[in-house]
N, C-alpha and C positions, 0 to 999 in steps of 0.2 A: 275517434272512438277506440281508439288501441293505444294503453298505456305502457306497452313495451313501446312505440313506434316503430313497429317494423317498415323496412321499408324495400318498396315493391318494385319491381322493375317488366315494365312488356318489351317485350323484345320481337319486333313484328318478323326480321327476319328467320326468326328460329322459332316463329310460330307457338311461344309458348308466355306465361308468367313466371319470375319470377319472387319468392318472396327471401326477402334477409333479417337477421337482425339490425340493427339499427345503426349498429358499427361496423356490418358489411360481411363479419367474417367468415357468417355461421348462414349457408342456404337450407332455409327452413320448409319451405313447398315448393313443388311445382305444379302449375296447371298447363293442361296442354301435352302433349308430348313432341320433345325437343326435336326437330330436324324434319317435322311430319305435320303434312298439311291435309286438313279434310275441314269437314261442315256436317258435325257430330257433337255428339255429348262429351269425348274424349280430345278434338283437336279444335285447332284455329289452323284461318289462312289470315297470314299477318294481321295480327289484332294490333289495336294502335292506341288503346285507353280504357280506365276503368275510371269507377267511381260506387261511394257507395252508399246504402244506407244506413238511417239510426241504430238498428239491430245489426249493425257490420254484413248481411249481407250486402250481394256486389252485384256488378253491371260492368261487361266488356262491350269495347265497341269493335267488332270483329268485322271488322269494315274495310279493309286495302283489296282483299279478293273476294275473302265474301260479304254479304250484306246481309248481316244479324245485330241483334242485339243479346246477350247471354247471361241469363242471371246467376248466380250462386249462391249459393249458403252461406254463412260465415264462417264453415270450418271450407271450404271450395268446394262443395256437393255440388253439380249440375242439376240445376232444376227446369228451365225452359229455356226458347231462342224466339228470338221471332223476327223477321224483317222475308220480303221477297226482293228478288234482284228485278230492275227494271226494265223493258225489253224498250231498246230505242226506235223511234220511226220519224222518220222526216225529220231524220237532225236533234230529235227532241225525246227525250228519256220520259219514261212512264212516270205521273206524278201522282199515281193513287196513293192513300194513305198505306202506311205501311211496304211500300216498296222502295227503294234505298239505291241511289248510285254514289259509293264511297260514306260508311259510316265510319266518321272520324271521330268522334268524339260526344261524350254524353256526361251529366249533368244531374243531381237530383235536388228536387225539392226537401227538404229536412220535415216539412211542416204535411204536406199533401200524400208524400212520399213518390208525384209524379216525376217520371222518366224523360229530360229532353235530348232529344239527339240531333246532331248536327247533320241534317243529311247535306254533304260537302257538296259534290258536283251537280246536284239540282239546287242549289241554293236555297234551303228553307230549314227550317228547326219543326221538328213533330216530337209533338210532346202522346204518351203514354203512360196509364197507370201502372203501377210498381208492377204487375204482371204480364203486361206487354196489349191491353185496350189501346189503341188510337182516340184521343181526344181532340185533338188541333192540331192546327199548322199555321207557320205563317212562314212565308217569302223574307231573306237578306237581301235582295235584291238581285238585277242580274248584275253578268259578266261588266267589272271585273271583283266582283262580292266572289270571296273565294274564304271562306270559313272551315276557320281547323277545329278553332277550340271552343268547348263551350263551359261557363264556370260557375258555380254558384255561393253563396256565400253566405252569413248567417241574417244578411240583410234580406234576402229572398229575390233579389237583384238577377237576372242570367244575363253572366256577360259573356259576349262572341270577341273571340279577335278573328281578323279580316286579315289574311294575309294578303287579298289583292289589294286593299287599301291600308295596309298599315297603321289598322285602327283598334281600338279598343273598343268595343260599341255596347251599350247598357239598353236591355230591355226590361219590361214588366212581364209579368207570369203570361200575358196573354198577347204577347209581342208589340207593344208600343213602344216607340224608340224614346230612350231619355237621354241618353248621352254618349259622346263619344270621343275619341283624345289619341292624338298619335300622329306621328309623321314620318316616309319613308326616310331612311340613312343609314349612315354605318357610323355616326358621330354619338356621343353619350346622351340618351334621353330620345334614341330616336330606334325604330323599327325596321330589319329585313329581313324575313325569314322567318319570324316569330314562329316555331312549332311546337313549344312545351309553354304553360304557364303556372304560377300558384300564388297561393297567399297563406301567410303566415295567420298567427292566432292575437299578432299586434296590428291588423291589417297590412303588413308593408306585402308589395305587390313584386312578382320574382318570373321575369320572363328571359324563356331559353329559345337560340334563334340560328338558323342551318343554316343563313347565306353570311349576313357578319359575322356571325362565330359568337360563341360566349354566354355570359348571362347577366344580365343587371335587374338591379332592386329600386323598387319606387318605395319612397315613403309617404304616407297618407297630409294631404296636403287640411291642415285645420279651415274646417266647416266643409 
């Protein structure tokens, strides 16, 4: 939706956004304030993802310390938050809707404009309207289902990568599994680590990965 392509960077240790131009040279915004952690309209505790909508506003997932979701404007106005943290008991973290242990990662519909978030360490996806309603949920599965990312694309497709399995995994809007692809290694065509994903505007598919190091590119395999 931004035809400069600026391009963004979160940076969870320093608690804040960055935005650049496109060539890197020129820091054009900041969100957040740099070196300062809170759960306000002004800060993040290590945010870990954004994403956005048709009208450029956005969606943080301020998830490593606290458990929100954060909307903005298209110029970075703060407009709401919502998520609650979940109190654990007998081993087992609170699963009511809207309550969050590690929000890593979040996802939009283009067509609905609904909100899916990865809630990580409960293993499930809850999906919300673009203002932060609770509409569903559905279970990854458990342990060793360990979900970073979640992606969406112009196909309406939400796909999870699974870093305990090393998977690539395809759902439907109301979590039916379709498909899934991937195998643990450090060999070319193979998954460890996987903690950044994307995709181009030719479909080819671009994942970045913290245990083998590096990044490689899938291309779209015909039909």
């Amino acid at each position: 939706y931004d035809a400069t392509k600026a391009v963004w960077v979160v940076d969870d240790y320093r608690h804040a956004i960055f935005k650049y131009t496109n060539d890197g040279k020129t820091l054009l915004q900041t969100i957040g304030v740099v070196n300062e952690h809170a759960s306000d309209d002004k800060h993040f505790n290590r945010p870990t993802f954004m994403a956005w909508q048709a009208d450029s506003s956005f969606y943080v997932a301020d998830g490593y310390n606290n458990t929100r979701v954060v909307k903005f404007d298209k110029d970075g106005k703060y407009l709401t938050a919502w998520g609650e943290r979940g109190v654990q008991q007998n081993g087992q973290f609170e699963t009511r809707p809207n309550y969050f242990n590690t929000v890593h990662g979040v996802a939009i519909d283009p067509v609905t404009k609904q909100v899916f978030v990865n809630d990580r360490n409960n293993h499930r996806i809850q999906v919300f309207d673009e203002n932060g309603k609770f509409l569903r949920q559905w279970s990854t599965g458990p342990p060793p289902s360990n979900v970073h990312l979640v992606y969406m694309g112009v196909d309406r497709k939400l796909w999870i990568f699974d870093l305990g399995t090393s998977k690539a995994v395809q759902y439907d809007l109301d979590g039916h599994l379709l498909y899934a692809w991937g195998t643990w290694g450090d060999f070319p065509g193979a998954f460890w680590g996987v903690h950044g994903v994307s995709v181009d505007q030719d479909g080819n598919f671009y994942s970045a990965a913290v245990d083998s190091g590096g990044g490689q590119k899938f291309i779209p395999r015909a039909g």
